[in-house]
C-alpha positions, 0 to 999 in steps of 0.5 A: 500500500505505497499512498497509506500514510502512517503516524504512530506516537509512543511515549518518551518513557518507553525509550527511557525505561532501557528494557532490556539493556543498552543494546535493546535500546539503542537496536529500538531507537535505530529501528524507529528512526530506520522507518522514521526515513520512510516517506510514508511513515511519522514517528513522533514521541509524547513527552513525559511532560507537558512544561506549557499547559498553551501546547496543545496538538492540533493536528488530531482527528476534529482538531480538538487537541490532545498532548503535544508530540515531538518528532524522533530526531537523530542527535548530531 
């Protein structure tokens, strides 16, 4: 299904809790950003913390809001 977008939003404490040792976690953060590069797939990470209680996502269904999301970056 080449034109199936796909959006999927995990929180920051999975990638935090180091289940399984450092290497689990680095093979999950490689994999995540290795379908990040896809064009048809967004990874984005909910925050433990709301620090502005303004930030609102406005991109969810009917536009009502929900917590706000950052995108899974590489650190350089």
């Amino acid at each position: 299904m080449p034109n199936t977008s796909f959006c999927f939003t995990t929180e920051q404490a999975l990638l935090e809790r180091h289940f399984g040792g450092p290497e689990v976690t680095k093979a999950l953060l490689d994999h995540l950003l290795e379908q990040q590069r896809r064009r048809n797939v967004e990874v984005q990470i909910m925050p433990l913390r709301q620090e502005d209680p303004r930030l609102r996502r406005t991109d969810a269904p009917g536009g009502n809001g929900g917590p706000p999301v950052d995108r899974l970056r590489r650190s350089t």
